[in-house]
C-alpha positions as CSV (number, residue, x, y, z in Angstrom):
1,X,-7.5,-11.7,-35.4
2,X,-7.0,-8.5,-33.9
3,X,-8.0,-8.0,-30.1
4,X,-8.8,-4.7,-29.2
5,X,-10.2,-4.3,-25.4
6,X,-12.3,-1.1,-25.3
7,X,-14.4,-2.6,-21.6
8,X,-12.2,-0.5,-19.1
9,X,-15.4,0.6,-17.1
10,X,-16.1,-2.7,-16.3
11,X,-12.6,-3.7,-15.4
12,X,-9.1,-3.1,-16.4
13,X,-6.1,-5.0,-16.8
14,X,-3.3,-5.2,-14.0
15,X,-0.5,-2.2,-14.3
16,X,2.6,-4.1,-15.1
17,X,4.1,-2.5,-12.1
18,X,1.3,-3.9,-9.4
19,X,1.9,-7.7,-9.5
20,X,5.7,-8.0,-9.1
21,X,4.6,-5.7,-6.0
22,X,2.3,-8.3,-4.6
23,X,4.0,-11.6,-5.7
24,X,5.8,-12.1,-2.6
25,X,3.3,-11.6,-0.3
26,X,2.0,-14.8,-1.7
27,X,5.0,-17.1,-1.1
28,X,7.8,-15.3,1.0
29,X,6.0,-12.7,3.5
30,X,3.3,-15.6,3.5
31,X,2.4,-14.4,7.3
32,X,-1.2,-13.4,8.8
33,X,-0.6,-9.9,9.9
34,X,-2.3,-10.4,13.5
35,X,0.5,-12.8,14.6
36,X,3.2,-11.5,16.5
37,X,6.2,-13.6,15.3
38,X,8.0,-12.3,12.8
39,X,6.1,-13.1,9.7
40,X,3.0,-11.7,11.0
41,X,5.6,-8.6,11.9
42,X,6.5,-8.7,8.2
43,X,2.5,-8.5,6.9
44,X,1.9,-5.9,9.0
45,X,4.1,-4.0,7.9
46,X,3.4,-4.7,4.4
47,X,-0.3,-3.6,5.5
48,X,0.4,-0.5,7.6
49,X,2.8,0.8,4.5
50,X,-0.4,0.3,1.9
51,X,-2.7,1.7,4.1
52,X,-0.3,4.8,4.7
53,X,0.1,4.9,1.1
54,X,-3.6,4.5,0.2
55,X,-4.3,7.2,2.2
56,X,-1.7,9.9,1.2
57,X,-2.7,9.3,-2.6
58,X,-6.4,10.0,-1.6
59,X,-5.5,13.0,0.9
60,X,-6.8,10.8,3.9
61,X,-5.3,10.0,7.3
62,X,-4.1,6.2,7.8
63,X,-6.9,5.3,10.4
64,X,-9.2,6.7,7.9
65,X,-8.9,3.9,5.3
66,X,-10.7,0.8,5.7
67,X,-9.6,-2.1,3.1
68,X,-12.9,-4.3,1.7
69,X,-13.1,-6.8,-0.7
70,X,-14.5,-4.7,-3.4
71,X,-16.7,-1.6,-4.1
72,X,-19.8,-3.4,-3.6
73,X,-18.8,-4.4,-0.2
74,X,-17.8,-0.8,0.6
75,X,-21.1,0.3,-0.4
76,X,-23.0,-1.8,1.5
77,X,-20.7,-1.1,4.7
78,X,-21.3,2.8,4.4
79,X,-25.2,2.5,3.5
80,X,-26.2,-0.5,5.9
81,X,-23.5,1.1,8.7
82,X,-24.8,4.7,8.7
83,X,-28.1,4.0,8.6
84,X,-27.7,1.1,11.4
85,X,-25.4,3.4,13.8
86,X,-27.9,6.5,13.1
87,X,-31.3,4.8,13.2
88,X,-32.0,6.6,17.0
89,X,-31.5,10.0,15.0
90,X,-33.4,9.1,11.7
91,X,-34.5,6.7,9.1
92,X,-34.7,8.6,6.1
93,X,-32.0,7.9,3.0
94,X,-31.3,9.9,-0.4
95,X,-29.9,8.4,-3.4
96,X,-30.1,9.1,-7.0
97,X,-32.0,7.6,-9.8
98,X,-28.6,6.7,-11.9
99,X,-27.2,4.9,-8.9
100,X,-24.9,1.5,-9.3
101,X,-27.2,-1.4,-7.8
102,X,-24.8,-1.7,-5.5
103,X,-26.2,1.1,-4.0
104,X,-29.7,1.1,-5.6
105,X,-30.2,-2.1,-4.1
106,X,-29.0,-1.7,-1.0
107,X,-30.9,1.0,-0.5
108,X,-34.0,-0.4,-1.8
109,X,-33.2,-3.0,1.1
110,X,-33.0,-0.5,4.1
111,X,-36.1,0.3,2.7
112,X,-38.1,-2.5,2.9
113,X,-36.9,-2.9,6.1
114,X,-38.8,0.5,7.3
115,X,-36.6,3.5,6.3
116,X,-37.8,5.8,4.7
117,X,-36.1,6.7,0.9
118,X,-36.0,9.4,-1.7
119,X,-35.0,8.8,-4.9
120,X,-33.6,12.6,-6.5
121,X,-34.5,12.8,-10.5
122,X,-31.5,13.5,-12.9
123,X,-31.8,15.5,-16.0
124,X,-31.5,14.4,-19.4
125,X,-27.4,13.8,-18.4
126,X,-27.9,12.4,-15.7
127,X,-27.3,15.3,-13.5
128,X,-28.2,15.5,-10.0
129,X,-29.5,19.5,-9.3
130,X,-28.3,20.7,-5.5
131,X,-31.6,22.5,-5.6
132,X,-33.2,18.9,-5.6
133,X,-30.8,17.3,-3.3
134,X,-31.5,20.7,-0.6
135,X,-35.5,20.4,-1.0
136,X,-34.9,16.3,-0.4
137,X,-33.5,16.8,3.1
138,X,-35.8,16.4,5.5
139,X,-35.2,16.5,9.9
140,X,-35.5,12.9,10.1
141,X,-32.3,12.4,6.7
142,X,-29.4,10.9,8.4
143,X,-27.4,9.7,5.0
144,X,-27.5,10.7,1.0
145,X,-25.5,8.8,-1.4
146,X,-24.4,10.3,-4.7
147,X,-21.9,8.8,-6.8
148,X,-19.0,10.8,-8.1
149,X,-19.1,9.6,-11.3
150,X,-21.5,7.2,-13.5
151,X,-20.4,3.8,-14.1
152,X,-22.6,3.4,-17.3
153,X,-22.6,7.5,-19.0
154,X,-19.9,8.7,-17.8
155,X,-21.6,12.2,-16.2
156,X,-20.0,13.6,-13.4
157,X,-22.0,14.6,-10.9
158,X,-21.2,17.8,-8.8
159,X,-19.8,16.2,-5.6
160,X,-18.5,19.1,-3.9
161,X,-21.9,21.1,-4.3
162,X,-24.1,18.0,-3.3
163,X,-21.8,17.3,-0.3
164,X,-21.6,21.0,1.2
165,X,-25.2,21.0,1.4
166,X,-25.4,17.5,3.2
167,X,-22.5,18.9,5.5
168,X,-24.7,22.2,6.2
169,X,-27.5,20.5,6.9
170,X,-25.6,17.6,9.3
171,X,-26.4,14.6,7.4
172,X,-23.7,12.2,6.2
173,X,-22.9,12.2,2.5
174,X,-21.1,8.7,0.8
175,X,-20.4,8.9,-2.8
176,X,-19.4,5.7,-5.2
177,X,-16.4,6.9,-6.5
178,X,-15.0,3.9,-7.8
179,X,-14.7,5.1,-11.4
180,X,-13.1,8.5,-10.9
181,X,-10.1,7.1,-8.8
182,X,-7.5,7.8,-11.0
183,X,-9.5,9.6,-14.2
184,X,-10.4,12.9,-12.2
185,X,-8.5,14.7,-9.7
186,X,-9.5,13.9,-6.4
187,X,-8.6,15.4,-2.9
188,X,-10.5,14.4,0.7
189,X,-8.7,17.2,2.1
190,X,-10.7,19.6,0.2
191,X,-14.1,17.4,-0.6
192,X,-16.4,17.3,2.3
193,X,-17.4,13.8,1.9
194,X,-18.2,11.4,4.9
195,X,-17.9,8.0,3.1
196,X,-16.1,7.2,0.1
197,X,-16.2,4.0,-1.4
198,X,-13.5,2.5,-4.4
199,X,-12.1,-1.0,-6.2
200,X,-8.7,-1.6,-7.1
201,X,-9.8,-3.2,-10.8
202,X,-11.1,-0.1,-12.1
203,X,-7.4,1.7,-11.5
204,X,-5.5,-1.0,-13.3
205,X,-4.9,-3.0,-9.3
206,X,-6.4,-6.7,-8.6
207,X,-9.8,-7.8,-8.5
208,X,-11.5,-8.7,-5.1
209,X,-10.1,-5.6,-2.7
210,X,-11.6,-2.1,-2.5
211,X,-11.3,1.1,0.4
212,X,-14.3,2.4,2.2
213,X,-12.9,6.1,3.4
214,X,-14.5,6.8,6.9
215,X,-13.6,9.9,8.1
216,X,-13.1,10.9,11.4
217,X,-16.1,11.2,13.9
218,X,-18.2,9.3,11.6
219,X,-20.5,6.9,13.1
220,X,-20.7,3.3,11.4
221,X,-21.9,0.2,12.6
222,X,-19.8,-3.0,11.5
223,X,-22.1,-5.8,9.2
224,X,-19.9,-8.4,9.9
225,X,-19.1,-10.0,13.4
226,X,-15.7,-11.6,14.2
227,X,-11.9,-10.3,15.0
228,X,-10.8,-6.8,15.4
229,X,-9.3,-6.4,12.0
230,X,-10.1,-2.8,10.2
231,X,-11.1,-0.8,13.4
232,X,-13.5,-3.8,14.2
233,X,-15.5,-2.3,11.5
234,X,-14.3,-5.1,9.0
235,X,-13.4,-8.6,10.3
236,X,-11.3,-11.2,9.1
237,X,-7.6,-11.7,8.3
238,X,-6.6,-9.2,5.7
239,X,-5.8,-9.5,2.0
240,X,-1.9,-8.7,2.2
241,X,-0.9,-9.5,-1.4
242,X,-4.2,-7.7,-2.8
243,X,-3.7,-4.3,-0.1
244,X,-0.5,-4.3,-1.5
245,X,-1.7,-4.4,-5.2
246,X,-4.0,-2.0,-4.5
247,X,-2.0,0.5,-2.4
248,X,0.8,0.2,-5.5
249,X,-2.2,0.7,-8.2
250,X,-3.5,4.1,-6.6
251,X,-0.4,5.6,-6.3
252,X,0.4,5.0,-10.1
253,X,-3.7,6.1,-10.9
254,X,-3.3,9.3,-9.0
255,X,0.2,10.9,-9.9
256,X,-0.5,13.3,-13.1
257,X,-4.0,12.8,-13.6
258,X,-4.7,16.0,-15.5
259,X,-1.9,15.1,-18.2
260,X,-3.3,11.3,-18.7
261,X,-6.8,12.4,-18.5
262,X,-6.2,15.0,-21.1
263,X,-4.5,11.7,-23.7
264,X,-7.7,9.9,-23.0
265,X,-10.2,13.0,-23.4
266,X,-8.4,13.4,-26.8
267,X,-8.8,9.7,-28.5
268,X,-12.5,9.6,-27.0
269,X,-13.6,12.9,-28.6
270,X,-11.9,11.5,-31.6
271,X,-13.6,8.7,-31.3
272,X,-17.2,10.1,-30.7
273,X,-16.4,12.7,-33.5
274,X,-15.9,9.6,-36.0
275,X,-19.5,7.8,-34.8
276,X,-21.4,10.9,-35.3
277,X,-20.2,11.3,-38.8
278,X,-19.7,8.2,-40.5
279,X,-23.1,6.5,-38.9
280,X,-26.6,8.2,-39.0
281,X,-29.1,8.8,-35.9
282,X,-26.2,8.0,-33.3
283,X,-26.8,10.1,-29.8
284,X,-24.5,10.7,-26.8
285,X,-25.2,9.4,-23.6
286,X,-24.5,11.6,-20.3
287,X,-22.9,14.9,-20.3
288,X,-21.2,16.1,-23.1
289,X,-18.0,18.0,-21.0
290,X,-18.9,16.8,-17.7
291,X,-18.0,13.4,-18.0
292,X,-15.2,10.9,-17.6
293,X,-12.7,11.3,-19.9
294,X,-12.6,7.7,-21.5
295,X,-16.4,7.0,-21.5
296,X,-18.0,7.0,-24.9
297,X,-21.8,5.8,-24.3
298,X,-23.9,6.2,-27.1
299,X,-27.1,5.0,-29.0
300,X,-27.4,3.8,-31.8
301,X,-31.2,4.1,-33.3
302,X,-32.8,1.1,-35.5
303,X,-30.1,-1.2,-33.8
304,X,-29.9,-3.5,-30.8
305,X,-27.2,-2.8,-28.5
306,X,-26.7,-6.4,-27.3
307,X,-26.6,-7.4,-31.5
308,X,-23.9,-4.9,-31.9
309,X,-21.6,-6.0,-29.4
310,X,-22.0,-9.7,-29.9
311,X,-20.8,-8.2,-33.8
312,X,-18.5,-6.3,-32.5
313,X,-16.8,-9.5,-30.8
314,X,-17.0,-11.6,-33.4
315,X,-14.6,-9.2,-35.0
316,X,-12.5,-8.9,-31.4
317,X,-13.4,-5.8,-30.3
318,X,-14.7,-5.7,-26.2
319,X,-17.3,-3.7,-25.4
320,X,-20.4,-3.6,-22.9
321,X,-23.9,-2.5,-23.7
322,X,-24.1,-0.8,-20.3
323,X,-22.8,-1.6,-16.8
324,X,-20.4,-4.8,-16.6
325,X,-23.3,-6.3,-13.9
326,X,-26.2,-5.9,-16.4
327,X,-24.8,-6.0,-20.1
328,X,-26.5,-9.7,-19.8
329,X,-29.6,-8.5,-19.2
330,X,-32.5,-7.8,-22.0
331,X,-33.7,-4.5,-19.9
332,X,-33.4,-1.5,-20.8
333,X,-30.9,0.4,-18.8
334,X,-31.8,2.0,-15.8
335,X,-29.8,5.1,-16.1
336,X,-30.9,5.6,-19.7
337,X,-34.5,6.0,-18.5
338,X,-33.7,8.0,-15.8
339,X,-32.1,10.1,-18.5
340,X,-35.6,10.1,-20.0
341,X,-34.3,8.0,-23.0
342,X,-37.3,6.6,-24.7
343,X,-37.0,2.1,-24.5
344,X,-36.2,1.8,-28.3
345,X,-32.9,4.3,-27.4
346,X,-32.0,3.0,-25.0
347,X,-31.9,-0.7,-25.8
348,X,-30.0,0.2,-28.7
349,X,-26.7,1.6,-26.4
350,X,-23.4,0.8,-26.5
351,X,-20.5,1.6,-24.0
352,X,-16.7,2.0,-24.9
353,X,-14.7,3.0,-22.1
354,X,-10.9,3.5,-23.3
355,X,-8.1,3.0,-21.0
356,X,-4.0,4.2,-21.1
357,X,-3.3,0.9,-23.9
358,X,-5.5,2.5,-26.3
359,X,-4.2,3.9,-29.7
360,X,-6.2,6.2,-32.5
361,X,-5.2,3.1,-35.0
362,X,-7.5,0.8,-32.7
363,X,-10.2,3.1,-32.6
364,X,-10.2,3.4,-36.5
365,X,-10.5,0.2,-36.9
366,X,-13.4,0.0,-34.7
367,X,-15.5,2.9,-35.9
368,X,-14.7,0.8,-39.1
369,X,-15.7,-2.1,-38.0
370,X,-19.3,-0.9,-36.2
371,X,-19.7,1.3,-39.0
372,X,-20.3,-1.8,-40.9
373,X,-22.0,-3.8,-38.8
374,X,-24.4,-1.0,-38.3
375,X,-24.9,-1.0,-41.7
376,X,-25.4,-4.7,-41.7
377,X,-27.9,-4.9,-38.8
378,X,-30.0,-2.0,-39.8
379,X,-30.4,-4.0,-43.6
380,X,-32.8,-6.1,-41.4
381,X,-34.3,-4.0,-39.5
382,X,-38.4,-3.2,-40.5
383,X,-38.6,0.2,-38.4
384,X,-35.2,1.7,-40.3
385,X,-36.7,0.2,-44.3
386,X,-39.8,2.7,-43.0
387,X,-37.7,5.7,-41.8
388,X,-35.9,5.8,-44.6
389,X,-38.8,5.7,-46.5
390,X,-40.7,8.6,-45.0
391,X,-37.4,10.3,-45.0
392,X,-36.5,9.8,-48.9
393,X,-40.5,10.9,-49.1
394,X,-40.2,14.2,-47.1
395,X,-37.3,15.1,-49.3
396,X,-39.7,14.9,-52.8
């Protein structure tokens, strides 16, 4: 059966290039990078080199770059830390409504614990308006947290905008930007971000390591108590093989970025172009321009997302029905509601995100393919027997 893996928001696969980088940091250059014989020498080399390079692919300084064990991680550093070193100054915290939990929840947390939070609205795209975000700031705001792009709809939100306001007004701004490493062009040179937060899976590196960008001057208070690793922001002995993975995985994600974004902008609006003709009462999710270019979220009215992409398995084509942390879950999505989707919409959403190994051939075969099942599902379906029935009614 053909296997056709269409899930790259949730995680990708490793670039073919990343593990012969990290292999012998495993076996050979085995040493803790804190010891000062000669294989600890060799690690931290091997760890000064990927943070260098980390840093140069994201327009960062070296001692800027603080290596986590994921995004979620990195999150929760920037949030908890900010809020934690600035709590003298202030207690209050913006976020948006279409945040990753990871952020969300963390949040959410602070809050309970006495801070103060606003959650800013989004429009129907899930667009964050500056006007909002300015009105939101209060004396008392000491951090907002935006992402740069959505996980689940792809809209990208306007980072630049958003984060010249926080940096007029002299509150920290952190943005999730773990999916845009690698799909849009990205510069902390020119982006007036405080706190940046990314994963190596999502750029084709290894699972379990991520960056949390801190730049200079920035206050943050460590969550974790032990050694002096990572500024003595982040204790414990690093991850050499998965630094180096990573550090090997951005460089590849960030060189030409227009001219691969542009390959995958092209097979998704081929794709979307192919659901909205060949299947009936089928709506885009997020922004139409503004939005990553592999992420095709749509629903799909009269059908259940999570029946459509067990279907769509069956047949060996990956998919999610929202965010890789929730596609189990029988709730409607968050971000869809935010979006002001109505349940029944959203419920019925599916997500394709196409990565670099995609080919028009294998997204034939799967408009095909849901086409079909579609078809199939909506056969049992009472509310789309009734619609079709008013609608055959309307026309006589």
């Amino acid at each position: 059966m053909k296997r056709i893996y269409l899930d790259h928001g949730a995680t990708t696969p490793l670039h073919r290039d990343v593990l012969p980088a990290m292999l012998p940091y495993y076996s050979e250059a085995f040493g803790n990078p804190s010891s000062i014989h000669s294989f600890g020498r060799e690690a931290r080399r091997a760890l000064d080199e990927s943070r260098e390079k980390t840093a140069q692919a994201l327009g960062a300084a070296p001692e800027e770059i603080i290596f986590t064990s994921g995004g979620t991680e990195a999150n929760n550093l920037a949030i908890q830390g900010a809020a934690e070193a600035l709590a003298s100054r202030g207690r209050h915290l913006i976020a948006s409504a279409v945040e990753h939990h990871a952020v969300l929840d963390t949040v959410n947390a602070l809050g309970n614990k006495g801070y103060a939070v606003t959650v800013l609205p989004v429009d129907h795209y899930g667009m964050v308006d500056p006007d909002d975000l300015r009105k939101a700031i209060r004396d008392d705001t000491v951090l907002v947290t935006i992402m740069a792009a959505n996980n689940e709809i792809g809209t990208l939100q306007p980072i630049a905008p958003l984060a010249s306001i926080c940096r007029e007004r002299g509150v920290y701004f952190h943005t999730d930007a773990v999916q845009a490493i690698g799909n849009i062009p990205l510069n902390l040179r020119e982006l007036p971000v405080d706190l940046l937060s990314l994963s190596a899976h999502k750029f084709y590196g290894p699972k379990g390591i991520g960056v949390l960008f801190v730049r200079r001057k920035t206050k943050i208070s460590k969550l974790m108590h032990g050694g002096g690793q990572e500024r003595k922001i982040r204790p414990g002995t690093e991850n050499i093989p998965a630094i180096v993975g990573l550090a090997k995985a951005i460089e590849i994600a960030t060189a030409d970025v227009p001219a691969k974004s542009a390959a995958l902008v092209k097979m998704r609006d081929y794709f979307l172009a192919g659901l909205t003709e060949k299947i009936e009462e089928v709506y885009l999710n997020g922004h139409p321009v503004q939005r990553l270019p592999g992420n095709v979220n749509v629903s799909v009215r009269f059908v259940e997302g999570e029946s459509l992409l067990l279907d769509l398995d069956l047949k060996g084509i990956s998919a999610s029905s929202g965010s890789a942390c929730t596609s189990g879950s029988l709730e409607a999505s968050h971000v869809l509601l935010a979006c002001g989707l109505e349940h029944q919409l959203a419920h019925g959403s599916l997500r394709f995100t196409l990565g670099h190994g995609n080919t028009l051939e294998e997204l034939g075969y799967t408009l095909k393919t849901l086409q079909e099942s579609v078809a199939r599902l909506r056969e049992m379906s009472f509310l789309y027997k009734n619609y079709r029935r008013e609608l055959k009614s309307s026309c006589t």
